[in-house]
N, C-alpha and C positions, 0 to 999 in steps of 0.2 A: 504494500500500500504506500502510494507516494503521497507526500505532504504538499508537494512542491506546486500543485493546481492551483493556478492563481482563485480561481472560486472560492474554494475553500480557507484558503487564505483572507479572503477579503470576510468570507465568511465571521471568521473567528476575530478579524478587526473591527467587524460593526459590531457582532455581541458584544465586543469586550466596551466599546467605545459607549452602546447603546445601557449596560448596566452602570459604567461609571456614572453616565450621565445622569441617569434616573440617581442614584444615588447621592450624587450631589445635586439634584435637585430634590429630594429628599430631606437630605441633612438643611440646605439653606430653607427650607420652607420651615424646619422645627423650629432653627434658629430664629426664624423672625416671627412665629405663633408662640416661640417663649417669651422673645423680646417686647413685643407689643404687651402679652399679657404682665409682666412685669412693671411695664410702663403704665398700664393703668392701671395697676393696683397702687402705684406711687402716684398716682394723680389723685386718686379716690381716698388716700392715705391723709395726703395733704388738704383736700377739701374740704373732708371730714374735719381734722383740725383744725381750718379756719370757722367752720361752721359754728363748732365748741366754743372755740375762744370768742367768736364775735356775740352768741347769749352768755357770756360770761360777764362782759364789757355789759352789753345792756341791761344784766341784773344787779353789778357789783358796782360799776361803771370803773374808772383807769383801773382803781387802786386793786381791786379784785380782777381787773385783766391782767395788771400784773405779776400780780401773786398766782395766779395759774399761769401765767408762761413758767415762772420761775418753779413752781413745783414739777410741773410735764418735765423742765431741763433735767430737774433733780430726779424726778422718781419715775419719767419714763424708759421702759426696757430697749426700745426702739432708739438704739444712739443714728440713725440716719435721720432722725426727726431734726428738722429746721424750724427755724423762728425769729421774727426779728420784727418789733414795734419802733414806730418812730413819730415823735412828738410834728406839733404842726410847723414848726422852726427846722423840720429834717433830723433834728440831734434823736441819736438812738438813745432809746430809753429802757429797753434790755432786748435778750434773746441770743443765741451762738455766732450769730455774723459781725462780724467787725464792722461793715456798713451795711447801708444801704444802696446796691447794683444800680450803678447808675445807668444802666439799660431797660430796668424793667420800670415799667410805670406805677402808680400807686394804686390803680387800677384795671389788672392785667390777667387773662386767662394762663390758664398752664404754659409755661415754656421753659426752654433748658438752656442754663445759665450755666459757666466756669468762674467760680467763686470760691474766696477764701474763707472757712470757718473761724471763729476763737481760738487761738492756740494754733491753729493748723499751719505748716509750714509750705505748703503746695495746695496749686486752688483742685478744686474738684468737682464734677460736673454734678448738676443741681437741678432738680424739680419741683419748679415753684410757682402757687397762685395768689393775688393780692389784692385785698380790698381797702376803703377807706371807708374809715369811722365817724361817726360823729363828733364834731370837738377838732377838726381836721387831723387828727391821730388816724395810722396809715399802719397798716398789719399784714406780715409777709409770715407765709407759709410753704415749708415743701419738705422733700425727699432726697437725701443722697442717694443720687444713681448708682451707686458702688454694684450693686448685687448685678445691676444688667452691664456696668463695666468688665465686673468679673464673668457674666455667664457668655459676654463675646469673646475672654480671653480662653474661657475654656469651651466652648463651641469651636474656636481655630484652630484648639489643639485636638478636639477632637475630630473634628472634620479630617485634619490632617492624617491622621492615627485610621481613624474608619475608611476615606480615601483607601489610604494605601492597604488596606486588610481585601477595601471590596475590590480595588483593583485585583489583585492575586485571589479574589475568590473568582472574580469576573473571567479571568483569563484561563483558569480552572475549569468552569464552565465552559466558556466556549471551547476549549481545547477539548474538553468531553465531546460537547456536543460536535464539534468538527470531524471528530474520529469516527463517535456513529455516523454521520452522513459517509464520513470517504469511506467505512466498512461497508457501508450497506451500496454505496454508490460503485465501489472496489468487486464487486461481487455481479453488476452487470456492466461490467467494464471488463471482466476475466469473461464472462460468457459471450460476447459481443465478440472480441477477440479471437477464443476460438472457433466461433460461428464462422466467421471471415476467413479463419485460418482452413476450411475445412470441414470441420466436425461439426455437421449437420445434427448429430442426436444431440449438442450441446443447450442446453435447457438453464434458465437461471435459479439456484436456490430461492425455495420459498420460506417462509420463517412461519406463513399459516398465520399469523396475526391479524390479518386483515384491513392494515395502514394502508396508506396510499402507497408503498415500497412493494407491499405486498401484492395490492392490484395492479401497482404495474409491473410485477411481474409476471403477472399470468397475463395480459398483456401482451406483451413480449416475447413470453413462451407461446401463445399461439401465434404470433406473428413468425416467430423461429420457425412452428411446424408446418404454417399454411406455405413459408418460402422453404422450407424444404422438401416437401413434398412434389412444388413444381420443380426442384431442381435436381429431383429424385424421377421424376417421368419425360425432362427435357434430355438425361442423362440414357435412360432406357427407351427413348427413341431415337440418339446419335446412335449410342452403342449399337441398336437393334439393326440401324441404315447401314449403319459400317460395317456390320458384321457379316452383314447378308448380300452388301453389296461385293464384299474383299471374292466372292468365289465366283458371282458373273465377271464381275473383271479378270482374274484369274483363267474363265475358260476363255472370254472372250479375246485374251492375249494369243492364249495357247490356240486357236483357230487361228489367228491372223498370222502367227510364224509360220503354221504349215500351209496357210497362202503363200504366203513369201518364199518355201522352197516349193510350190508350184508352179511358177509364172516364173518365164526370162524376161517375159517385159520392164525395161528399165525403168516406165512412169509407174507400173502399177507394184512393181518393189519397191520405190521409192512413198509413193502414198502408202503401202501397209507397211514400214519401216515409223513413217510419222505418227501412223495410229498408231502402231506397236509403244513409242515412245507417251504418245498419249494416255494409253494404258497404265503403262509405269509409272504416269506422274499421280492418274487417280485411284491405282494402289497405294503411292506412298500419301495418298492425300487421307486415304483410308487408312493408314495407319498411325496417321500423326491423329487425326481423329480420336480413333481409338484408346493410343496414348492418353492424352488431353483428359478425355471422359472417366479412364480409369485412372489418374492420377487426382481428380478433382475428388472423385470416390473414395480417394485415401488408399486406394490400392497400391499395396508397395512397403507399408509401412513396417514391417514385419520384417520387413531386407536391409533396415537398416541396420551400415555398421559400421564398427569407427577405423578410420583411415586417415592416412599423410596425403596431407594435400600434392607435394611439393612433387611426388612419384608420378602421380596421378595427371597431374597438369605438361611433366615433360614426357609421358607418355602420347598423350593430345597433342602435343608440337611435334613430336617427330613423326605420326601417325599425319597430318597435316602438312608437314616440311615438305615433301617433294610438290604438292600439288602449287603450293603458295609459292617456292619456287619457278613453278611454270609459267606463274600469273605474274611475277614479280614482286612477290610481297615476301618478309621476312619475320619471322614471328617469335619474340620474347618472351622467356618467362620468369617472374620473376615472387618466388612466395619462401616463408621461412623454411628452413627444413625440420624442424617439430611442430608445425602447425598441423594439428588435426582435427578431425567433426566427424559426427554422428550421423552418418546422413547413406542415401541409397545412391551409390557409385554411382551405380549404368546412368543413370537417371540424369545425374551431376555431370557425366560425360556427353549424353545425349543435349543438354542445357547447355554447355559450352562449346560443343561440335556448330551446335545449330548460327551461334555467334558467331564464330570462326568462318563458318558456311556465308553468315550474311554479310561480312566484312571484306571476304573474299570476291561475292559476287557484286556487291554496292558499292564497296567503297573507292567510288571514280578517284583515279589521281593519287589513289596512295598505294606506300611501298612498306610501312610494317604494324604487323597489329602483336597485341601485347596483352598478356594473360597475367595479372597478377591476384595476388589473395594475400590479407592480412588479417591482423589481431586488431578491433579496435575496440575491444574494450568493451564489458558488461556481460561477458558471457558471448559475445557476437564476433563473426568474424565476415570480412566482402569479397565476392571473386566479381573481378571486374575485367571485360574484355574492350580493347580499345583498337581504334583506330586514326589514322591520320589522312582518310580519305575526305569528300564534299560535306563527310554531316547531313545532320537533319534542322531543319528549321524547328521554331519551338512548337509550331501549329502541330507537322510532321510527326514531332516525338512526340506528342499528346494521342496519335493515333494508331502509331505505328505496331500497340500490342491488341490492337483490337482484331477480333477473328476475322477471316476471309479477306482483309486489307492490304491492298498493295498498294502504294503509296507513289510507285510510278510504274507500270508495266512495260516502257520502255526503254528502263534501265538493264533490261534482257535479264535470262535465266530463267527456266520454270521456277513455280511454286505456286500456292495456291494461298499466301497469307498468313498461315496458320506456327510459322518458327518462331515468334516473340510471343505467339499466346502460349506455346507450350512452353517454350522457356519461363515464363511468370506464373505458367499453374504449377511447373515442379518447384520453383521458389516458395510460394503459396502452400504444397507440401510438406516442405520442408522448414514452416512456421513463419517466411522468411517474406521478402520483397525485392522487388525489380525496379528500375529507377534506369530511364533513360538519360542523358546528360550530355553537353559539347565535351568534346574532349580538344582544348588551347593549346595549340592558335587556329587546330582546325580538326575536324574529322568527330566521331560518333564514340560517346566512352557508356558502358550498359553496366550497370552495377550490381549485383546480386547480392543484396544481407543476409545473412543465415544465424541462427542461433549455434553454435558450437554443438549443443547437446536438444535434440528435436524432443 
């Protein structure tokens, strides 16, 4: 299972992103439904207070207003309690403030002041209401904020502290939840795969839960069975053609040579020499056929087995040397000497012959083609055959493995199409792929991937 899907990826960067978020929107919403509530209880604190003090004054009048601010200093529990009365002259006439804020009015709704207390040696933030009395005496009332000073400092810390827990709880999650997806996602990604590779009974695990994972794989699995099934009756009527066709050609051959040693006629030797040759071409067309069809079938599998590349491919060259000689072409090989794979010989020789074959016959203007094979890594190894002939255009090599396709019929030689599809279904085979490509500064390079171990 690979992590490396950017989906996935992005996946597990919006959960992680999508829970911080909430969370810190979370935390800031607590913090300011504490704060507010704090804040009015310090308002309601303070109003109260001045309510008290102000029937104190209209029952006692100064001297009993007094004597209750002075008592509350002394015997109230509440040390955030403020107070501060002030004669009509401005001069304080008691309470814990040093003055009277020359910002707030004598007649002012709740608002939040930095002020110095009695004694205090740093101001501090303050919640205070004020009314004016009869007698022009002026009466300030409020709350030190301390407690919602201190509940921001410890809201930051804890923000800070919870943050960083729900991020690594967040990232834990998503990394959960990322793994089930790429497991469950990993599971028709391997069926998909071998489907393509071949293996038609290849079906997706079900897990029987009945999630949407689940229905789409049954889904899937009948989409699997209804395309195999045609490629299971497309296969047994090539097979069936080819098979039945391989013996009227066959007699039909064998009648026209024993025309041919009938007749001294020189024209009419010569036309059954051409259909003779005709013959031959739609037996071997019948047998690439046939090939093709039973190697798409997985036929074969069974013969595989492990061998040196290195043997194999200078065998191919020397078996091919005289002919590419005749034509002018010179052909290299060039692969490690312990390089080996898993794979079905014939098959791999018949796959690279057919190369060799087309490089020889196509490739206008050049003089050498070149067989090499290596290790690149991941379990994979490529036999690539090349040339330094005209090439294909990019259009060309998009078509060029398609069945029955000849791509110029003027370029001489029989065939009937079919050498680049069999070469890419024994790749296909063999778990593997085919990849057409320019081979620089000129000519046709056909790449073969294969897994080392099928």
């Amino acid at each position: 299972m690979r992590w490396s899907h950017g989906t996935i990826v992005r996946l597990t960067l919006l959960l992680v992103l999508a829970q911080v978020a909430a969370l810190a929107l979370g935390l800031t919403v607590v913090h300011r439904f504490t704060s507010a509530t704090l804040l009015s209880d310090a308002r309601t604190a303070a109003e109260v207070a001045r309510d008290d003090l102000v029937d104190d004054y209209r029952q006692q009048g100064l001297p009993g207003l007094v004597e209750a601010i002075d008592y509350r200093l002394k015997a109230r529990d509440d040390r955030n309690f403020i107070v501060l009365l002030k004669g009509p002259d401005g001069r304080r006439l008691t309470g814990n403030l040093r003055q009277w804020p020359s910002t707030v009015a004598d007649t002012a709704r709740w608002q939040r002041i930095q002020l110095y207390r009695s004694g205090a040696t740093a101001p501090e933030s303050l919640g205070v209401v004020t009314t004016r009395l009869p007698g022009g005496y002026a009466l300030l009332t409020g709350e030190i904020l301390d407690a919602e000073r201190q509940l921001a400092r410890a809201s930051e810390t804890a923000f800070l502290y919870a943050l960083a827990v729900g991020i690594v709880i967040a990232a834990l999650m998503a990394i959960l939840v990322a793994w089930i997806l790429a497991r469950r996602i990993d599971v028709f990604s391997r069926a998909a795969h071998a489907f393509v590779g071949g293996k038609l009974d290849t079906r997706v695990e079900r897990d029987e839960t009945g999630d949407a994972f689940d229905r789409l794989a049954v889904s899937i699995n009948a989409m699997f069975g209804r395309i195999a099934g045609l490629v299971r009756e497309l296969r047994m009527v090539t097979d069936s053609m080819a098979h039945d066709l391989r013996s009227p050609v066959s007699r039909l051959k064998a009648r026209l040579e024993q025309g041919l040693g009938r007749t001294d006629e020189p024209a009419a030797q010569a036309a059954i020499a051409d259909a003779i040759e005709e013959a031959d071409s739609l037996h071997r067309l019948l047998d690439t056929a046939l090939e093709i069809s039973r190697a798409e079938a997985g036929i074969g599998r069974d013969q595989f087995t492990r061998f040196a590349l290195r043997p194999m491919l200078d065998d191919l060259a020397e078996v091919y040397g005289p002919l590419a000689e005749d034509r002018g072409f010179t052909i290299a090989v060039d692969a490690p000497s312990e390089l080996a794979i898993f794979a079905h010989r014939e098959l791999l020789v018949r796959a690279l012959s057919n190369l060799v074959d087309n490089a020889l016959k196509y490739a206008a203007g050049g003089s050498a083609i070149r067989i090499d094979a290596q290790d690149i890594g991941g379990n994979r190894i490529t036999l690539t055959a090349s040339d330094d002939g005209a090439g294909l255009s990019e259009r060309e090599r998009a078509d060029a493995a398609r069945r029955f396709v000849r791509l110029d019929p003027a370029r001489g030689g029989a065939g009937a199409g079919l050498g680049l599809s069999l070469v890419e279904t024994i790749a296909h085979l063999h778990g593997g792929t085919m990849h057409l490509g320019p081979n620089p500064p000129h000519g046709l390079r056909v790449r073969l991937t294969l897994p080392v171990v099928s």
